[in-house]
Backbone as JSON Lines, residues from 0, in Angstrom:
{"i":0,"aa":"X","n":[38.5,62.53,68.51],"ca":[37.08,62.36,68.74],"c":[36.83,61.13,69.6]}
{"i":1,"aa":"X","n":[35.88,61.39,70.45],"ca":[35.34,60.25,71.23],"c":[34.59,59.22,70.46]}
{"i":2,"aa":"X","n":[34.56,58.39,71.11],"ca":[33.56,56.93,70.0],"c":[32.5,56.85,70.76]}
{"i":3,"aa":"X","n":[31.25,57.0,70.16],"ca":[30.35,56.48,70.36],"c":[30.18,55.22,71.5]}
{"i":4,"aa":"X","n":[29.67,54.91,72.64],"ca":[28.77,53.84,73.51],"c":[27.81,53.41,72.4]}
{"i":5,"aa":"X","n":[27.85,52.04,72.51],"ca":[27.03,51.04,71.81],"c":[25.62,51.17,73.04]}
{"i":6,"aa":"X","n":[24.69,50.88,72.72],"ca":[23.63,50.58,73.78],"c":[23.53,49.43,73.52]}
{"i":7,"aa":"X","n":[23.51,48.74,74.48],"ca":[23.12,47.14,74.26],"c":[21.46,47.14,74.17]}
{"i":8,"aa":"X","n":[20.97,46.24,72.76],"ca":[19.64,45.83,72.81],"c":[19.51,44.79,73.09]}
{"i":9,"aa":"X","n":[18.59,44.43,73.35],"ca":[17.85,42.78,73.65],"c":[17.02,42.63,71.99]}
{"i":10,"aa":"X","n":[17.42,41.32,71.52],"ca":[17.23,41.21,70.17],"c":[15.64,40.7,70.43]}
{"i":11,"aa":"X","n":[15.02,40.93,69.2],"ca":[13.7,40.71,69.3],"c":[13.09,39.04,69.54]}
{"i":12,"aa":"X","n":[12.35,38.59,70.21],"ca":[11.8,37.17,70.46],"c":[10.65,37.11,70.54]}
{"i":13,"aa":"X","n":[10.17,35.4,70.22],"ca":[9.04,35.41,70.93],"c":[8.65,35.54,72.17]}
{"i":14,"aa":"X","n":[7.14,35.96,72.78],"ca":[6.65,36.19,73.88],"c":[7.11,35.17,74.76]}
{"i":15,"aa":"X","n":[6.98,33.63,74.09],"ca":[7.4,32.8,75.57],"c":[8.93,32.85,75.63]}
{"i":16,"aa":"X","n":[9.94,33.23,74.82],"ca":[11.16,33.36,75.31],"c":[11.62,34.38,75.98]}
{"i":17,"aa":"X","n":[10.88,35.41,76.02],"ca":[11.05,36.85,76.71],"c":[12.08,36.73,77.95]}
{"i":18,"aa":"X","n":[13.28,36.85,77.87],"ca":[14.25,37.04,79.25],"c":[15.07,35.97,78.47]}
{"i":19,"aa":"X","n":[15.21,35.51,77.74],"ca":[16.28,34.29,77.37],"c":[17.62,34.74,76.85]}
{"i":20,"aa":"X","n":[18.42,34.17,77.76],"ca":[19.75,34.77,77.62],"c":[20.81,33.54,77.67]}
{"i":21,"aa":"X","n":[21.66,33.63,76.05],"ca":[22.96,32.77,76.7],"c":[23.45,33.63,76.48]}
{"i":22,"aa":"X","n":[25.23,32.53,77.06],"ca":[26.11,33.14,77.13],"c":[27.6,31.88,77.12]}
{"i":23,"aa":"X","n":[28.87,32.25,76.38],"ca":[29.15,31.61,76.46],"c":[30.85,31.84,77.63]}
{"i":24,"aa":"X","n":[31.24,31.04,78.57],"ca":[32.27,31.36,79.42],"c":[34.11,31.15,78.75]}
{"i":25,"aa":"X","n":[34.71,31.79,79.33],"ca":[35.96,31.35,78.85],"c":[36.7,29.86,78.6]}
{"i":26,"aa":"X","n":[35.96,28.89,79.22],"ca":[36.41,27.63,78.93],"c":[35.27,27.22,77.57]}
{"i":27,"aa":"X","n":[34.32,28.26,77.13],"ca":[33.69,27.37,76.04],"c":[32.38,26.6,76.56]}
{"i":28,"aa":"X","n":[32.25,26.92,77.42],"ca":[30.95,26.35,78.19],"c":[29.87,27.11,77.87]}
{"i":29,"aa":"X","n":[28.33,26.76,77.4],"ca":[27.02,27.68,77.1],"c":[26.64,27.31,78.39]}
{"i":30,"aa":"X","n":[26.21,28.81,79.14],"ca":[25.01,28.9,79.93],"c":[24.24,29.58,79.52]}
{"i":31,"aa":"X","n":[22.83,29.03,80.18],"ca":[21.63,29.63,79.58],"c":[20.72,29.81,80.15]}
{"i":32,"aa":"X","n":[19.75,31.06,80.19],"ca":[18.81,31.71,81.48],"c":[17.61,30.29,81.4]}
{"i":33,"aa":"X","n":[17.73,29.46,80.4],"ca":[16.27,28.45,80.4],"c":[16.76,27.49,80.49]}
{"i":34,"aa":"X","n":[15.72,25.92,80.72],"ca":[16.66,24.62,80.49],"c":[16.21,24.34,79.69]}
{"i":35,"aa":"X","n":[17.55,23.29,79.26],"ca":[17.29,23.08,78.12],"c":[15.75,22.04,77.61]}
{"i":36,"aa":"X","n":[15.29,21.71,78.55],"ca":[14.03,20.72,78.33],"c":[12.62,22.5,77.74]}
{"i":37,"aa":"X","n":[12.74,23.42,78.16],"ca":[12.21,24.18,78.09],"c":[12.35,25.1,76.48]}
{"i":38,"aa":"X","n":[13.63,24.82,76.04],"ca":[13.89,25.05,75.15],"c":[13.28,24.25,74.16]}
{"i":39,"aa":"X","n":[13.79,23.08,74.19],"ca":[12.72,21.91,73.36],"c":[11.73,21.62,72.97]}
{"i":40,"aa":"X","n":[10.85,22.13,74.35],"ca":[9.35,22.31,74.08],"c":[8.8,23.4,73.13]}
{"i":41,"aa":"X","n":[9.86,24.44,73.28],"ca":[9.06,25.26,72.43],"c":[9.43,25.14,70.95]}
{"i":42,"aa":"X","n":[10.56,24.43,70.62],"ca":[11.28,24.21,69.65],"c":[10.24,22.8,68.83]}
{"i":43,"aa":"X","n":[9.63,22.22,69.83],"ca":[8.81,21.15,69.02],"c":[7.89,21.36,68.76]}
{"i":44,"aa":"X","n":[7.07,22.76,69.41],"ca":[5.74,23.55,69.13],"c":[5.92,24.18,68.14]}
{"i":45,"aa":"X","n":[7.06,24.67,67.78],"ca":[6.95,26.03,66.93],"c":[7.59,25.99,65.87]}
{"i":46,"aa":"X","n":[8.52,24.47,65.64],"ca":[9.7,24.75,64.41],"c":[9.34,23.31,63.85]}
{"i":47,"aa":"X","n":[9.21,23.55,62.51],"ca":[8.78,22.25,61.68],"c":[10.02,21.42,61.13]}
{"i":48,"aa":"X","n":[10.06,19.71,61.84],"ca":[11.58,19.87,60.89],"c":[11.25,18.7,60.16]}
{"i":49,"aa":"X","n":[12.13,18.97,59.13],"ca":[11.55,18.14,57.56],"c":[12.24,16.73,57.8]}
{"i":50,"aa":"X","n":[12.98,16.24,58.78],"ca":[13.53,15.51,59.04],"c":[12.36,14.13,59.05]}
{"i":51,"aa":"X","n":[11.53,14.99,60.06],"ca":[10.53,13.53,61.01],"c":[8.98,14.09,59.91]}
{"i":52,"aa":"X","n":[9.07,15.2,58.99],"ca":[7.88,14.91,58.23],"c":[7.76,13.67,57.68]}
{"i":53,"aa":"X","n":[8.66,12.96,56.75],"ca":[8.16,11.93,56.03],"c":[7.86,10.25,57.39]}
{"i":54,"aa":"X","n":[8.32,10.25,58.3],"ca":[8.27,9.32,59.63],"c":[6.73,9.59,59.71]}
{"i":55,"aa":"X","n":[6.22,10.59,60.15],"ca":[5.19,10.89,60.57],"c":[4.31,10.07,59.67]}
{"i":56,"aa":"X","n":[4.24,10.42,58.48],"ca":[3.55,10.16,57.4],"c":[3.82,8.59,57.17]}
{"i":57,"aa":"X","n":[4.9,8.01,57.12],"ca":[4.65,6.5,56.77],"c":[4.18,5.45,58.24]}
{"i":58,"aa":"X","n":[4.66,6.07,59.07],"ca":[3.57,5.37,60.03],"c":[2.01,5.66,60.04]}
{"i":59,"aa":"X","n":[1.6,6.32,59.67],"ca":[0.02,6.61,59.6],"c":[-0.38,5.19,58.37]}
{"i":60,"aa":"X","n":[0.28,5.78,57.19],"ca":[0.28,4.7,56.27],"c":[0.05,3.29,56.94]}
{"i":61,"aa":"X","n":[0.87,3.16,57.36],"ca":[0.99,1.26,58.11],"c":[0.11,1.47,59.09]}
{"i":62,"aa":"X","n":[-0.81,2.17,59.64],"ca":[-1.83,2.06,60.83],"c":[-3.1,1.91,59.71]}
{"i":63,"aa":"X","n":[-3.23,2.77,58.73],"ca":[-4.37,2.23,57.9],"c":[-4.11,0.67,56.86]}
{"i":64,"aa":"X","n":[-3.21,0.53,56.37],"ca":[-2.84,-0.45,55.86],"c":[-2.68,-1.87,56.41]}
C-alpha cells in the first residue's frame, strides 16, 4: 500500500502574525519571515508576564509615597 501525502497546514495565528514563518538551518541557525524587534512588539502587547507585574506595581507605590 501507498502512504498517504501529508498536506502541509499553516498552523493557526493571530491576524498580525499572518505569514510568520521560522525555520531552523542545518548549522542550528533560526531564520525568521519577521524581525525580531517586530516580534517583541507584539509579544509586549499581547502576552502578560508575571515577571515585571510586581515592578510595575512597586514603582507606582514610590511615585505616590
Amino acid at each position: 500500500m501507498a502512504k498517504k501525502a501529508k498536506k502541509k497546514e499553516t498552523p493557526r495565528v493571530n491576524e498580525e502574525l499572518e505569514g510568520f514563518n521560522m525555520n531552523i538551518n542545518s548549522f542550528g541557525e533560526i531564520s525568521s519571515s519577521f524581525s525580531i524587534d517586530k516580534i517583541n512588539e507584539f509579544l509586549n502587547k499581547n502576552v502578560d508576564d508575571k515577571k515585571l507585574r510586581d515592578r510595575e506595581e512597586r514603582n507606582d507605590k514610590k511615585k505616590k509615597g
